[in-house]
N, CA, C and O of each residue as an XYZ file, in Angstrom:
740
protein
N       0.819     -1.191      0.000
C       0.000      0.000      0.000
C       0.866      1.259      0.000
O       0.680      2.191     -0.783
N       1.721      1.229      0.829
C       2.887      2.501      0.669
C       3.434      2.543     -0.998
O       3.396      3.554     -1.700
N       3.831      1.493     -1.335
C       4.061      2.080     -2.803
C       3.501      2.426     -3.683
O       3.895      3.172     -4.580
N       1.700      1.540     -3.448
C       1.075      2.207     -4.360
C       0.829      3.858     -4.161
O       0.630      4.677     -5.058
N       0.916      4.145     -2.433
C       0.890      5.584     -2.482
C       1.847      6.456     -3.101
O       1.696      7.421     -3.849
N       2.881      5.892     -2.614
C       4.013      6.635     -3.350
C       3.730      6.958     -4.681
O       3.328      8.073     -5.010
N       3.976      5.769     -5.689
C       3.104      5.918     -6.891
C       2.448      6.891     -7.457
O       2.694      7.560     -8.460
N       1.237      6.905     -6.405
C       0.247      8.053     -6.730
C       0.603      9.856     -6.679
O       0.271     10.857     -7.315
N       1.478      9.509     -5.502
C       1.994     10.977     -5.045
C       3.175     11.144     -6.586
O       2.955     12.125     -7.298
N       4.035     10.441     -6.896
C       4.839     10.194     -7.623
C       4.545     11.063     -9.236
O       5.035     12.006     -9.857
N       3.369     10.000     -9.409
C       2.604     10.630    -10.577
C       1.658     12.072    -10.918
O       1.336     12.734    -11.905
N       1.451     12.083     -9.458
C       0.660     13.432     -9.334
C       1.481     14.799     -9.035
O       1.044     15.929     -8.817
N       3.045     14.240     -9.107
C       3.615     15.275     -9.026
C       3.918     15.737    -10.362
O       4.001     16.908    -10.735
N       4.119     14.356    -11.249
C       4.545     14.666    -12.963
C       3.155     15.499    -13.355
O       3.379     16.417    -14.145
N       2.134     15.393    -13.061
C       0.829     16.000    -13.503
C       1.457     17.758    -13.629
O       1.630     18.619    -14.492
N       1.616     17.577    -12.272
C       1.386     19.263    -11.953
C       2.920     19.709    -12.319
O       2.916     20.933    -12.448
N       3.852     19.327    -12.471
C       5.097     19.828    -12.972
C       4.409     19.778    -14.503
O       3.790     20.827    -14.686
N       4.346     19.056    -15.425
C       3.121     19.321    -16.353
C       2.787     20.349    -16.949
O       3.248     20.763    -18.013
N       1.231     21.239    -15.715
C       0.915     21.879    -16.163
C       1.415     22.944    -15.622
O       0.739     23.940    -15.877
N       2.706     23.218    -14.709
C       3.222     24.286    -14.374
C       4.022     24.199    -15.954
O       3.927     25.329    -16.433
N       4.535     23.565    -16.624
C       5.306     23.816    -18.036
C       4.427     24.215    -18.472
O       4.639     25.345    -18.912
N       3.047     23.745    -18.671
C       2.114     24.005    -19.799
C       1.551     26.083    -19.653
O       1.100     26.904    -20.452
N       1.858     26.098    -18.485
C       1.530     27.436    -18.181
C       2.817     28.793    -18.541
O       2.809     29.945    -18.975
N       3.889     27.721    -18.012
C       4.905     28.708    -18.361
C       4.898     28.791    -20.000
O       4.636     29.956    -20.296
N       4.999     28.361    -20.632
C       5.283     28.204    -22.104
C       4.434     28.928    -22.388
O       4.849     29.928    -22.972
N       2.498     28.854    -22.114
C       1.386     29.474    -22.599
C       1.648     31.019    -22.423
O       1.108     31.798    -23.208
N       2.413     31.453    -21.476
C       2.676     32.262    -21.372
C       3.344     33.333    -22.247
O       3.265     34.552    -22.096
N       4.033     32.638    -23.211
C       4.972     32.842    -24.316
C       4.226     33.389    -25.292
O       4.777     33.951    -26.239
N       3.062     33.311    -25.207
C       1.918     33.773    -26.452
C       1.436     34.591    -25.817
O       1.028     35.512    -26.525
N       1.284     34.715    -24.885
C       0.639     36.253    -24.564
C       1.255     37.650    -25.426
O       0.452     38.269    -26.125
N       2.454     38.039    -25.363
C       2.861     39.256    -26.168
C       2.424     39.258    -27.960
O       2.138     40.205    -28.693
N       2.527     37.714    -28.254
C       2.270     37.462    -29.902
C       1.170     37.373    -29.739
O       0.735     37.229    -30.882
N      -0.089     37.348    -28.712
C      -1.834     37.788    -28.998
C      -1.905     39.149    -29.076
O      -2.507     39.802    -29.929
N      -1.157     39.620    -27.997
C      -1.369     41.533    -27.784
C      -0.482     42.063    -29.134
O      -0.995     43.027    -29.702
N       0.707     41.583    -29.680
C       0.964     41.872    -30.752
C      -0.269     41.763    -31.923
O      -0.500     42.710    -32.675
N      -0.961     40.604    -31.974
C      -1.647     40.253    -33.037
C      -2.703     41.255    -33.100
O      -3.251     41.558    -34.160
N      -3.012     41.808    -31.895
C      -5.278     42.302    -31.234
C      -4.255     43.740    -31.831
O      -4.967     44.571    -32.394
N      -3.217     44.005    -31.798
C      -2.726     45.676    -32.102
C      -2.702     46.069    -33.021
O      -3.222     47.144    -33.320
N      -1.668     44.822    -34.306
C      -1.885     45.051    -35.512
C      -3.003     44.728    -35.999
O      -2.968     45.158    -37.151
N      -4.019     44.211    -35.820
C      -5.530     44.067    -36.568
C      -5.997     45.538    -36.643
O      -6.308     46.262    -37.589
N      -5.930     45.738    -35.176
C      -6.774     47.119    -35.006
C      -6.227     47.940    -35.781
O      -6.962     48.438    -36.634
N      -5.132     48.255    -35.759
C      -4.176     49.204    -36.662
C      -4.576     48.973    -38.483
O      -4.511     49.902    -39.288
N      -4.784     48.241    -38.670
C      -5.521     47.589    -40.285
C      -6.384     47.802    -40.136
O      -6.706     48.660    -40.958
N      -7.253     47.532    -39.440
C      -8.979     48.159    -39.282
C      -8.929     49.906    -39.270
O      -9.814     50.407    -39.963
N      -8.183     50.699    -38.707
C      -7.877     51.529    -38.686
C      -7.550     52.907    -40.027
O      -8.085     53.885    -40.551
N      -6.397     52.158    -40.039
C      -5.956     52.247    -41.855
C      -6.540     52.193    -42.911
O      -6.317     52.910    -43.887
N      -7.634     51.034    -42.791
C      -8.258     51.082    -43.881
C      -9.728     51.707    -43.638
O     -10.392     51.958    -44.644
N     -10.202     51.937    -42.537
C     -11.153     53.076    -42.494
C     -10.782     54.490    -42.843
O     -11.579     55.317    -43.286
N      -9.610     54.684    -42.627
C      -8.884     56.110    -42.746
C      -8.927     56.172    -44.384
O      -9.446     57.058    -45.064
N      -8.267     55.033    -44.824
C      -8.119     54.721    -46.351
C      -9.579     54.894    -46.913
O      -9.329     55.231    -48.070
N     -11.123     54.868    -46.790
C     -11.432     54.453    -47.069
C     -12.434     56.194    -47.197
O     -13.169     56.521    -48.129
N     -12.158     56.902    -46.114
C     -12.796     57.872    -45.919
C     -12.019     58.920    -46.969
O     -12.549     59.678    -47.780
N     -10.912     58.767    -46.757
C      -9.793     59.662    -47.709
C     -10.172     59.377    -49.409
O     -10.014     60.223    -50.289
N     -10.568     58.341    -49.568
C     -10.578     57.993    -51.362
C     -11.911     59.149    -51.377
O     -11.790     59.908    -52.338
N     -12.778     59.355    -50.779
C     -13.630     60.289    -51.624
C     -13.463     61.538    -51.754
O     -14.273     62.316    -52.258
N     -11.938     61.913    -51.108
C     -11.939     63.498    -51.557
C     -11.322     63.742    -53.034
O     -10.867     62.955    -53.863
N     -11.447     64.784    -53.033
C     -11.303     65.339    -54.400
C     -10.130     65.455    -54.696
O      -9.545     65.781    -53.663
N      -9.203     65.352    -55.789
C      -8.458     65.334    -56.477
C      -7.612     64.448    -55.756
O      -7.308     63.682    -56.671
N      -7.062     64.052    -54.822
C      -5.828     63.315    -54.112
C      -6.508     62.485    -53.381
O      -5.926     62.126    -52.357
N      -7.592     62.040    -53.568
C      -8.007     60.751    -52.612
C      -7.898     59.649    -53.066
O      -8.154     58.792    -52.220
N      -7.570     59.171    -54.249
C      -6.996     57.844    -54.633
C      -5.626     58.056    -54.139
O      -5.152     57.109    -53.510
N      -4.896     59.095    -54.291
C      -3.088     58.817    -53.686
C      -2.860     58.825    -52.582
O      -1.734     58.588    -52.146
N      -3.977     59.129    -51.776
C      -3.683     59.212    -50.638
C      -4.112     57.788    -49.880
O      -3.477     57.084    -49.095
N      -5.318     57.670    -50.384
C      -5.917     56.068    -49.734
C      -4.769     55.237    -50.242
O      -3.885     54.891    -49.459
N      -4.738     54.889    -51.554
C      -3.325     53.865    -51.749
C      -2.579     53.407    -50.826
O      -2.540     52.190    -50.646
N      -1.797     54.312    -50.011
C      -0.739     54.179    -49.397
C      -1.563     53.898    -48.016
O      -1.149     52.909    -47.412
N      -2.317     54.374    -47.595
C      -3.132     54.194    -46.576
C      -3.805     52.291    -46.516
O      -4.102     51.520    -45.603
N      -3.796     52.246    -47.400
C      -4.361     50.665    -47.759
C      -3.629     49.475    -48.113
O      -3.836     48.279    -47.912
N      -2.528     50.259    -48.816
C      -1.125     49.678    -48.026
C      -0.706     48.835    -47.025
O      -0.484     47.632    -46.888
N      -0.650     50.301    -46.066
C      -0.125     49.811    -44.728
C      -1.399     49.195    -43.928
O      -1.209     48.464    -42.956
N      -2.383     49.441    -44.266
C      -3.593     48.375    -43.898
C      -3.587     46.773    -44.279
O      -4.077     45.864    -43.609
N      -3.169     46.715    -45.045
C      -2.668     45.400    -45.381
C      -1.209     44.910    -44.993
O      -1.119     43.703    -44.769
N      -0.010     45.696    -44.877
C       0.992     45.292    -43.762
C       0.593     44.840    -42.697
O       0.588     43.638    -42.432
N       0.188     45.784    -41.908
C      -0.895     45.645    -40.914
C      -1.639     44.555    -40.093
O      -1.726     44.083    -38.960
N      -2.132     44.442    -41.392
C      -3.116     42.766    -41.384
C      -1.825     41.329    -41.416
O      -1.921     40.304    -40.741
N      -1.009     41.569    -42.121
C      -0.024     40.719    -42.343
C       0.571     40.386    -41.374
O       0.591     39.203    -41.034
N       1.249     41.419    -40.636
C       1.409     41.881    -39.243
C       0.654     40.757    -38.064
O       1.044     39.851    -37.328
N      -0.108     41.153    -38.258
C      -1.022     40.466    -37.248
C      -1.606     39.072    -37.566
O      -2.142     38.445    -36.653
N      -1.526     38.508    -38.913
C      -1.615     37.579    -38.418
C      -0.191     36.632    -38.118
O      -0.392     35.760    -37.274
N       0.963     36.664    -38.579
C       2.241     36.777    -37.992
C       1.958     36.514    -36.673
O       1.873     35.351    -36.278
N       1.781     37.575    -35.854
C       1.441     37.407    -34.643
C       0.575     36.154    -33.713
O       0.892     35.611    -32.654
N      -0.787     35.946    -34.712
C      -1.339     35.123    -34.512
C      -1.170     33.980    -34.978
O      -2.069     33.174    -34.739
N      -0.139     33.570    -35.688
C       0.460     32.195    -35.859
C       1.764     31.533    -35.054
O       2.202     30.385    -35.132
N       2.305     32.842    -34.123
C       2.951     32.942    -33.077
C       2.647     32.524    -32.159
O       3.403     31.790    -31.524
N       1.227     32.884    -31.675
C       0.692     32.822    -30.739
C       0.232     31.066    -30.701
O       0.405     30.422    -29.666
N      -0.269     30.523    -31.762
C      -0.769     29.599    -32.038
C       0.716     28.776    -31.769
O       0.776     27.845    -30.965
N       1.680     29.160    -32.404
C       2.699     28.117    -32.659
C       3.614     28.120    -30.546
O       4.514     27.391    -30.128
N       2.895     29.154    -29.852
C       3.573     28.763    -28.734
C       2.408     28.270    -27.518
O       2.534     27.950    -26.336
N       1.278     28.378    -28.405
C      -0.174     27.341    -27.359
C       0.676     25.867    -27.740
O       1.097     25.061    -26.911
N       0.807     25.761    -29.404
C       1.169     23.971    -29.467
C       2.733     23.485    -28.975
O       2.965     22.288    -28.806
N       3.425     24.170    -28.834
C       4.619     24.070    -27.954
C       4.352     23.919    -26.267
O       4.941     23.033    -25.647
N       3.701     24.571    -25.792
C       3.043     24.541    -24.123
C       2.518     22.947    -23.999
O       2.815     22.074    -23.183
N       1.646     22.939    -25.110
C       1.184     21.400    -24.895
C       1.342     20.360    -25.488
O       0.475     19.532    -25.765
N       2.722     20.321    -25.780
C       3.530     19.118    -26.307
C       4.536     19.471    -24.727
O       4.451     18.582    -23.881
N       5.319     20.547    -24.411
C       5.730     20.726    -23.441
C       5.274     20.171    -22.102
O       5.737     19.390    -21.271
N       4.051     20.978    -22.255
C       3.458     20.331    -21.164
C       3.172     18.475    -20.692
O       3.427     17.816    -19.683
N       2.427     18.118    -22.231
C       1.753     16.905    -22.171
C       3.362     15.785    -21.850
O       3.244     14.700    -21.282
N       4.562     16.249    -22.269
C       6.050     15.628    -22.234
C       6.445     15.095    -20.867
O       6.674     13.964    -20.440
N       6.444     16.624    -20.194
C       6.413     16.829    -18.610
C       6.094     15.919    -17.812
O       6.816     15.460    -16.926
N       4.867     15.566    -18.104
C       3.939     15.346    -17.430
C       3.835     13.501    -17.541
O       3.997     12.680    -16.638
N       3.466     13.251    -19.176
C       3.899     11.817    -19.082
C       4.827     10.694    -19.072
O       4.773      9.557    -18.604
N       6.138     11.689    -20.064
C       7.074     10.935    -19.607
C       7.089      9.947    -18.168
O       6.716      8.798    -17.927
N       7.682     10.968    -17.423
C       7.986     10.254    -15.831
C       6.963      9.628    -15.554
O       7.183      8.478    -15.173
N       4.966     10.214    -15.631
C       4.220      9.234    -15.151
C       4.830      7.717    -15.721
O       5.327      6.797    -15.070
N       4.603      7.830    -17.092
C       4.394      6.128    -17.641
C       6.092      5.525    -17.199
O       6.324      4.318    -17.127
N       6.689      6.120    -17.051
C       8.040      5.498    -16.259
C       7.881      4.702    -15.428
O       8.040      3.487    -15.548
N       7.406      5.534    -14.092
C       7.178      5.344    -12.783
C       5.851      3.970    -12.844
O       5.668      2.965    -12.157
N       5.195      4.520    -13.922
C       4.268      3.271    -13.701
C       4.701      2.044    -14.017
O       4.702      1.086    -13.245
N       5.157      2.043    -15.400
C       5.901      0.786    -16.075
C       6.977      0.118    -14.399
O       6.886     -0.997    -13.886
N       7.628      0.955    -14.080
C       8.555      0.711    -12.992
C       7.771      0.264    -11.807
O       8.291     -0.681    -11.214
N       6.511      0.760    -11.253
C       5.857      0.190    -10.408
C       4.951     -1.198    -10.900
O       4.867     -2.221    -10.219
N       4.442     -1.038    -11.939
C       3.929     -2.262    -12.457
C       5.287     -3.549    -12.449
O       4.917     -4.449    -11.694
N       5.772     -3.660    -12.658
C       6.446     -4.349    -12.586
C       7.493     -4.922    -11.235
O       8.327     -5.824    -11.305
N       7.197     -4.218    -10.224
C       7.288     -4.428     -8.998
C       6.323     -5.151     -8.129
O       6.593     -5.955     -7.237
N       4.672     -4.572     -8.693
C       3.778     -5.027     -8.156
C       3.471     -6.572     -9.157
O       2.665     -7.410     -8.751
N       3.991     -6.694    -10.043
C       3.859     -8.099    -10.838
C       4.722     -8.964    -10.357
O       4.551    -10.172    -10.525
N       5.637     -8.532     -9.777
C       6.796     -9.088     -8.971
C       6.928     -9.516     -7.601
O       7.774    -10.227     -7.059
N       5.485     -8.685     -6.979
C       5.678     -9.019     -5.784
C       4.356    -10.218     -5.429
O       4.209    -10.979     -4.472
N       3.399     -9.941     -6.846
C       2.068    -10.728     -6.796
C       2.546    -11.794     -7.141
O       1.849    -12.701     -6.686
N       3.950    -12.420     -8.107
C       4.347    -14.168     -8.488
C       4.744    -14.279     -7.002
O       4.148    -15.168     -6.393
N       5.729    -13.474     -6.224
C       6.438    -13.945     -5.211
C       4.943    -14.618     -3.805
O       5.041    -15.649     -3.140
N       3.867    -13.715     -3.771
C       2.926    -13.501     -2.801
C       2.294    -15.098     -3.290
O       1.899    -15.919     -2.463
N       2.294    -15.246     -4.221
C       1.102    -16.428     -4.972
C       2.141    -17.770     -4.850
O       1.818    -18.895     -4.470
N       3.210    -17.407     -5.197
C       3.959    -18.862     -4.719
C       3.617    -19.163     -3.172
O       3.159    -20.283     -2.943
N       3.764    -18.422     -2.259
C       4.262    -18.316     -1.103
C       2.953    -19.019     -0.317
O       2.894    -19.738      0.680
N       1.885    -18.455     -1.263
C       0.226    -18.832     -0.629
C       0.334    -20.203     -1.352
O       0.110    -21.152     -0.600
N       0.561    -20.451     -2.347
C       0.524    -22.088     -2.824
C       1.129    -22.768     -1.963
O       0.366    -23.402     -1.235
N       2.166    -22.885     -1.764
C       3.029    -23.284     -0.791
C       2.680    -23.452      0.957
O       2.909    -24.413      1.691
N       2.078    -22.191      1.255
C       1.414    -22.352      2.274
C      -0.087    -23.313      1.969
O      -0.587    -23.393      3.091
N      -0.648    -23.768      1.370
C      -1.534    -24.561      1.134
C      -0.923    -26.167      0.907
O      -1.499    -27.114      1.441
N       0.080    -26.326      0.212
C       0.307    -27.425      0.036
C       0.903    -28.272      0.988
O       1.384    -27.766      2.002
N       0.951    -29.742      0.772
C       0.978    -30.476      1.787
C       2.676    -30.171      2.407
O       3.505    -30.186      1.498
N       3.156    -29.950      3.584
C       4.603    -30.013      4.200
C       4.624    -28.353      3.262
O       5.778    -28.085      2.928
N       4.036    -27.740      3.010
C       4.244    -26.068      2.791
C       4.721    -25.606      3.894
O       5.795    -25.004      3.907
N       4.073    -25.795      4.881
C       4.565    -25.002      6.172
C       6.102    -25.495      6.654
O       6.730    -24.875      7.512
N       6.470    -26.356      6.171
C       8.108    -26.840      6.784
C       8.692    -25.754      5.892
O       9.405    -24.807      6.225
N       8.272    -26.069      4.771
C       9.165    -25.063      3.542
C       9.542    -23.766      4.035
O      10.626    -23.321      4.415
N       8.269    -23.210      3.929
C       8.128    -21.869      4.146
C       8.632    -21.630      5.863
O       9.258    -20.618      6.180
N       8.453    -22.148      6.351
C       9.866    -22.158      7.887
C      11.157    -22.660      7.673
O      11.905    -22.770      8.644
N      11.474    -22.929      6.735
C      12.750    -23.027      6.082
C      13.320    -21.555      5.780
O      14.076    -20.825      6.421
N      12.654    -21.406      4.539
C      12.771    -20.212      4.023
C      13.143    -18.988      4.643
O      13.937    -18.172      4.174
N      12.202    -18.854      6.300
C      12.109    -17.914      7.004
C      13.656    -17.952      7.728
O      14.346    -16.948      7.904
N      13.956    -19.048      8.026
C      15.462    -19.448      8.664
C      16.492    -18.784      7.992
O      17.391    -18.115      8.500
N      16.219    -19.105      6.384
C      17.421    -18.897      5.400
C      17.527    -17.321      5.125
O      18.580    -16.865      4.680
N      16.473    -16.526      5.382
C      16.102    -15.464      4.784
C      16.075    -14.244      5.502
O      16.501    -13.190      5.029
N      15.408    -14.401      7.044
C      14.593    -13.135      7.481
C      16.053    -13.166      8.545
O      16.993    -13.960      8.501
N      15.828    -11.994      9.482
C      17.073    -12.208     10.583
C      16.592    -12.213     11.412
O      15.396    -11.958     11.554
N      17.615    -12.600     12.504
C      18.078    -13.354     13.602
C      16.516    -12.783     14.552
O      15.837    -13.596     15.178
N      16.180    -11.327     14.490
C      15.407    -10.776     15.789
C      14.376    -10.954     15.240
O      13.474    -11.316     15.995
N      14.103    -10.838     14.119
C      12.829    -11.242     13.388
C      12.158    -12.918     14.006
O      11.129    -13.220     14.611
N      13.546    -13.863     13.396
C      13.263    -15.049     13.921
C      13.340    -15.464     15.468
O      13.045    -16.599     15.841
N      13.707    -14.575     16.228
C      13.871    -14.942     17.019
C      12.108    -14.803     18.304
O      11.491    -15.410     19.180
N      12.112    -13.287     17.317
C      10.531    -12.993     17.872
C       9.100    -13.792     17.875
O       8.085    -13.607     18.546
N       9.549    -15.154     16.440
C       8.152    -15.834     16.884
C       8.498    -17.399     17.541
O       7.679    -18.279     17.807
N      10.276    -17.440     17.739
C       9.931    -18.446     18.796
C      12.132    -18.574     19.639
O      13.257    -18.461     19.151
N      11.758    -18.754     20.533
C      13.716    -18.497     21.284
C      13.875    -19.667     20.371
O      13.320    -19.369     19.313
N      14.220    -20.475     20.329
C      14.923    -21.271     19.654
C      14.520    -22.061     18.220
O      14.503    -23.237     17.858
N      14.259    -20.980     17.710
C      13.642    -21.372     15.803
C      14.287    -22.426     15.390
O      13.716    -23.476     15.684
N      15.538    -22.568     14.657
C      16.352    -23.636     14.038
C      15.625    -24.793     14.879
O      14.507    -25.097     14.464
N      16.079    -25.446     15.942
C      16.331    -26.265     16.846
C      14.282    -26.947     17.138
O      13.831    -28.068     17.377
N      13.581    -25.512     16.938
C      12.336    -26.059     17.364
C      11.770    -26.699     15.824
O      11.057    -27.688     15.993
N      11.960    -26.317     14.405
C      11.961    -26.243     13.401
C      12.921    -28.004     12.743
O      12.656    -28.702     11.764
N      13.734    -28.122     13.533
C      14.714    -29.510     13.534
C      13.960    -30.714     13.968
O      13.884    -31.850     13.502
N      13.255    -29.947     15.326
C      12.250    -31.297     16.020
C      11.241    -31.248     15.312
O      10.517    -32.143     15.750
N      10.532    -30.553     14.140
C       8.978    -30.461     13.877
C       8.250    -29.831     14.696
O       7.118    -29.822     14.210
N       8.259    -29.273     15.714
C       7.240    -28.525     16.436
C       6.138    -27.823     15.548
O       6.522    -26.919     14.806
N       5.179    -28.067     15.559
C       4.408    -28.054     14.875
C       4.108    -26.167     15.136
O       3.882    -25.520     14.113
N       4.125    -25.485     16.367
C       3.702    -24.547     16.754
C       4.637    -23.422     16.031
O       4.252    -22.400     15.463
N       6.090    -23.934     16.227
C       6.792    -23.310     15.725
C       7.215    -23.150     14.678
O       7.979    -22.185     14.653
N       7.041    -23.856     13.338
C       6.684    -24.064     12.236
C       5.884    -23.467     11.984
O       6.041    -22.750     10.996
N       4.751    -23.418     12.616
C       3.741    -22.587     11.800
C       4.019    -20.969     11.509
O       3.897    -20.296     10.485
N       4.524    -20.587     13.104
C       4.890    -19.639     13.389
C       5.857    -18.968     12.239
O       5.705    -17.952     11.562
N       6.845    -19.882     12.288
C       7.794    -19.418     11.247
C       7.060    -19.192      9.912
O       7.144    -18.168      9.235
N       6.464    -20.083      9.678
C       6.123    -20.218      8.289
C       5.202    -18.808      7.909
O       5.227    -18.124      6.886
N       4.370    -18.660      9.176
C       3.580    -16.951      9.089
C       4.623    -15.829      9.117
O       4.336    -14.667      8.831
N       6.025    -16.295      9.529
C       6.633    -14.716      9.271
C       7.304    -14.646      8.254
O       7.895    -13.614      7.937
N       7.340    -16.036      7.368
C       8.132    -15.890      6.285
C       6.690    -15.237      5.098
O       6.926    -14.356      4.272
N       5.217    -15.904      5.263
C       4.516    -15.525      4.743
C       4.204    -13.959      4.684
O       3.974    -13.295      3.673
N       4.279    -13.258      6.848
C       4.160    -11.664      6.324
C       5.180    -10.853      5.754
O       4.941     -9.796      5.171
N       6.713    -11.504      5.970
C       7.761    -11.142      4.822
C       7.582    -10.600      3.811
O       7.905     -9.473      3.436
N       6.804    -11.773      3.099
C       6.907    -11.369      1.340
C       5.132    -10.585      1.263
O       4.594    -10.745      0.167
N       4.360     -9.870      2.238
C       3.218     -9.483      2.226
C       1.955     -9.601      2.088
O       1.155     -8.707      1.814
N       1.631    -11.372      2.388
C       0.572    -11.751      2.973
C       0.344    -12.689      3.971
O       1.122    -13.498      4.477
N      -0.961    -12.444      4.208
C      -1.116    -13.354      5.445
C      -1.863    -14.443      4.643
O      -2.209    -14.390      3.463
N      -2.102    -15.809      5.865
C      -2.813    -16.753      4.857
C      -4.071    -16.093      4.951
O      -5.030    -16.496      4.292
């Protein structure tokens, strides 16, 4: 249970490192939107100016021209801007989405495979504890494996009681080699 917490905490940290990238980066488009909303207006602008100017008399075609012009720079301008803007939203969330899953599917692949590892070890251990003379085994095991204070805690003289068959102490053993590997029968 601790690792699956860990795990969780683990992964939920890649989340939010994530979308702290996804924010910093989004951020990056803010000046190329306010660039973009400036030059529009400025083209909207221009070409109203352009547009009022063509009806005067004698110089209002030379004058709108150039006026319609830069209304169309303008526009060019801006959308520039707004493909900026666009091109650093899809950077944030490739950034972001990177962040974020990489390490999750790591950590998981890496925990899955711990917890697949610990479910063959748990499932032998319960077969074994079921099968006939399982319990000698698995008080074997506990002898060969766990230490001295461990073994010593479910009986003073393990080896020796484990040599005669004591049935009590065998069992005993055999339950601490079973909560060892993390189950009980």
């Amino acid at each position: 249970m601790a690792a699956d917490a860990a795990w969780l905490v683990l992964v939920a940290l890649a989340v939010a490192c994530g979308r702290a990238v996804h924010r910093a980066v989004s951020a990056l488009a803010d000046p190329a939107r306010g660039f973009a909303a400036g030059a529009d207006d400025l083209a909207g602008r221009l070409r109203d100016a352009g547009e009022r100017v063509a009806g005067a008399p004698l110089v209002g075609d030379e004058v709108a021209a150039p006026l319609t012009g830069a209304a169309d720079a303008a526009a060019s301008l801006g959308a520039a801007g707004a493909e900026q803007a666009e091109a650093a939203a899809r950077l944030a969330l490739t950034l972001g989405l990177l962040t974020a899953l990489v390490p999750a599917l790591a950590l998981t692949a890496l925990h899955l495979g711990a917890r697949l590892r610990w479910r063959r070890r748990a499932g032998r251990a319960l077969r074994l504890a079921r099968a006939p003379g399982g319990d000698e085994l698995l008080a074997l095991r506990a002898l060969a494996v766990l230490p001295a204070e461990q073994l010593l805690g479910a009986h003073p003289e393990p080896s020796a009681a484990w040599r005669r068959g004591d049935p009590d102490a065998v069992r005993a053993l055999a339950d601490l080699h079973l909560r060892s590997v993390g189950v009980r029968r």
